[in-house]
C-alpha positions in Angstrom: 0.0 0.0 0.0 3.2 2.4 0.9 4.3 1.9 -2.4 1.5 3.3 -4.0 1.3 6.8 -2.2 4.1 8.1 -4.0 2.8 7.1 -7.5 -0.6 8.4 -6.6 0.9 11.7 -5.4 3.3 12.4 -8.7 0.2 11.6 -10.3 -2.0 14.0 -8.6 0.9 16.4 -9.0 0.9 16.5 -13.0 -2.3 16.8 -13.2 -3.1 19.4 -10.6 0.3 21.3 -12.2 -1.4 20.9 -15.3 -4.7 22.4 -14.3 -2.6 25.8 -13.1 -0.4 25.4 -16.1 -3.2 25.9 -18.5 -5.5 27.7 -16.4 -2.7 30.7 -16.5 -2.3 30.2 -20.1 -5.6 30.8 -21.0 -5.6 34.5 -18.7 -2.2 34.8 -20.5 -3.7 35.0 -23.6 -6.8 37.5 -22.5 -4.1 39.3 -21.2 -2.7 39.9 -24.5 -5.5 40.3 -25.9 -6.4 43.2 -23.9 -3.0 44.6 -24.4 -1.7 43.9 -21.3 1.5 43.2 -22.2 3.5 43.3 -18.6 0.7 41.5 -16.7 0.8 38.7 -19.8 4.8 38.4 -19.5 4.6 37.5 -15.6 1.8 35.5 -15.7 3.9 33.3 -18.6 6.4 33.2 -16.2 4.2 31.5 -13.7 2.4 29.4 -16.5 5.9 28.3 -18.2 7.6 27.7 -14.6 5.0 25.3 -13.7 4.8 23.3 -17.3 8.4 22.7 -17.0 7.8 21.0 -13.3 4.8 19.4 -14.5 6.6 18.0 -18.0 9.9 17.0 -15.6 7.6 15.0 -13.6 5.9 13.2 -16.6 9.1 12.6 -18.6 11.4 11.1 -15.1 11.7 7.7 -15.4 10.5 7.6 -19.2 7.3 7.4 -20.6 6.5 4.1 -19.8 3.9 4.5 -17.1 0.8 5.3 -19.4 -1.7 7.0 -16.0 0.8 9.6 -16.3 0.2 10.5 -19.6 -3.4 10.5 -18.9 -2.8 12.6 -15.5 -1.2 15.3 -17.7 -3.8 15.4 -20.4 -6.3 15.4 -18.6 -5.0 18.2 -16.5 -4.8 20.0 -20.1 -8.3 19.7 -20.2 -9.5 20.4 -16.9 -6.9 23.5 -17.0 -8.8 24.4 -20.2 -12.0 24.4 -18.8 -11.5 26.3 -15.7 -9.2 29.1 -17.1 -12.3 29.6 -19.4 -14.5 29.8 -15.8 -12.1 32.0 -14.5 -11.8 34.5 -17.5 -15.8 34.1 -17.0 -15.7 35.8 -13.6 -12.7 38.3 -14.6 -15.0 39.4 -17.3 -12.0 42.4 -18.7 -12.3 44.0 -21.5 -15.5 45.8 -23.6 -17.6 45.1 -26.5 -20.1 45.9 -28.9 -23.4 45.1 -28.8 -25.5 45.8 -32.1 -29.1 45.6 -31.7 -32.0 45.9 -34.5 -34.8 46.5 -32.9 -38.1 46.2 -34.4 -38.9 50.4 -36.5 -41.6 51.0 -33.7 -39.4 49.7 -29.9 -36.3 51.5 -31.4 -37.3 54.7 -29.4 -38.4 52.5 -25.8 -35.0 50.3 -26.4 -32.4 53.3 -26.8 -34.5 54.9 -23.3 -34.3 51.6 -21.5 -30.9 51.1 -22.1 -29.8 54.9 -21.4 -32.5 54.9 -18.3 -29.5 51.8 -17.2 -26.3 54.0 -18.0 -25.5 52.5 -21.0 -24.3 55.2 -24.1 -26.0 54.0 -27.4 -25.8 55.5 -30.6 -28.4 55.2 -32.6 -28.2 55.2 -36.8 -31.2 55.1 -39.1 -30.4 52.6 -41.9 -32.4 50.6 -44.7 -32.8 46.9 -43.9 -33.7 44.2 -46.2 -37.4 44.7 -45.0 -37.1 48.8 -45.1 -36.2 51.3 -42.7 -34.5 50.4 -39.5 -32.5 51.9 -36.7 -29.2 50.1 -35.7 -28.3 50.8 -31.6 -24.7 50.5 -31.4 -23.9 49.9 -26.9 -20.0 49.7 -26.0 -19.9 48.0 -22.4 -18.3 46.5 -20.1 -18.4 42.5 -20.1 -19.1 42.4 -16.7 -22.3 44.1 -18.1 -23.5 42.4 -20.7 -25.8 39.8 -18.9 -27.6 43.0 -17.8 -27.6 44.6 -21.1 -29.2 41.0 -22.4 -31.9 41.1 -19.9 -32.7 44.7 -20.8 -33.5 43.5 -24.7 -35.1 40.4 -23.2 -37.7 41.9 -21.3 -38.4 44.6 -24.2 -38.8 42.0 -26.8 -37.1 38.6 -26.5 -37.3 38.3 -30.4 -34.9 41.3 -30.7 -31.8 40.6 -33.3 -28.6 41.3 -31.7 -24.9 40.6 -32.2 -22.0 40.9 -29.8 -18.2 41.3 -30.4 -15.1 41.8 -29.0 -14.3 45.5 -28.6 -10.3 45.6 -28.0 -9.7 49.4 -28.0 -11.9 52.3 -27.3 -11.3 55.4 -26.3 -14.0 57.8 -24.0 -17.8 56.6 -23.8 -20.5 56.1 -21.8 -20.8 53.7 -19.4 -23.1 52.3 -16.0 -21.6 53.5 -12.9 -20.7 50.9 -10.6 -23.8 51.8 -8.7 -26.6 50.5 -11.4 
């Protein structure tokens, strides 16, 4: 039974190492693609640092010993998944939100969403079906669920899109407040 703890706990190490390993990579990359270059450069210090113990650790001895290959790839994927969860709940950055409202809610959408805090631009257009208005939000992604629920409640039909917004410059935006 002795002999088992310590390949249990290598194990559990590479896969655990592996969890941070890609958990860091995946805020490495928001973090570059929010242009933060410096915070991206330390946190692939950390993310690097802790591959090479984890790879060490699966490569000692050979690669003969198949539940470590599995401990590390499935670290990969667990790491995946909850540097996804965690750049979830970081929500950094802004983006876009189109919507194209139905002609007659344009004028109750652009005063819900400014009632909220949100700056929207508004731009008369022709559609495919004839005259529309396009709203164009910038937010913050902590505040899109909100934003969502504003167009949901108005007319859960409404066409939308959402993109990434990587650099603006001035705006409006909620206060921390709403």
């Amino acid at each position: 039974m002795e002999t088992w703890l310590p390949l249990i706990g290598g194990y559990l190490f590479i896969f655990f190492a592996r969890v941070v390993d890609m958990s860091l990579d995946v805020i490495r990359v928001l973090m570059l693609m929010r242009d933060k270059r410096l915070l991206a450069a330390a946190v692939g210090f950390l993310e690097v640092s802790v591959f090479i113990l984890a790879l060490n650790k699966v490569l000692a001895g050979g690669l003969n010993d198949p539940v470590k290959v599995i401990a590390y790839a499935g670290g990969f994927a667990t790491g995946n998944y909850i540097g996804s969860l965690i750049e979830g709940r970081l929500a950094l950055g802004y983006l876009s939100l189109q919507v194209f409202p139905a002609p007659q809610l344009a004028p109750q959408f652009i005063e819900r969403l400014r009632q909220e805090g949100f700056g929207v631009t508004s731009v008369e257009c022709q559609g495919q079906c004839g005259e529309r208005t396009v709203l164009f939000v910038l937010l913050k992604r902590r505040d899109l669920q909100r934003a969502l629920s504003i167009l949901n409640k108005l007319d859960p039909n409404t066409f939308f899109n959402v993109s990434d917004a990587r650099l603006i410059h001035g705006g409006v935006f909620p206060s921390k407040g709403k």
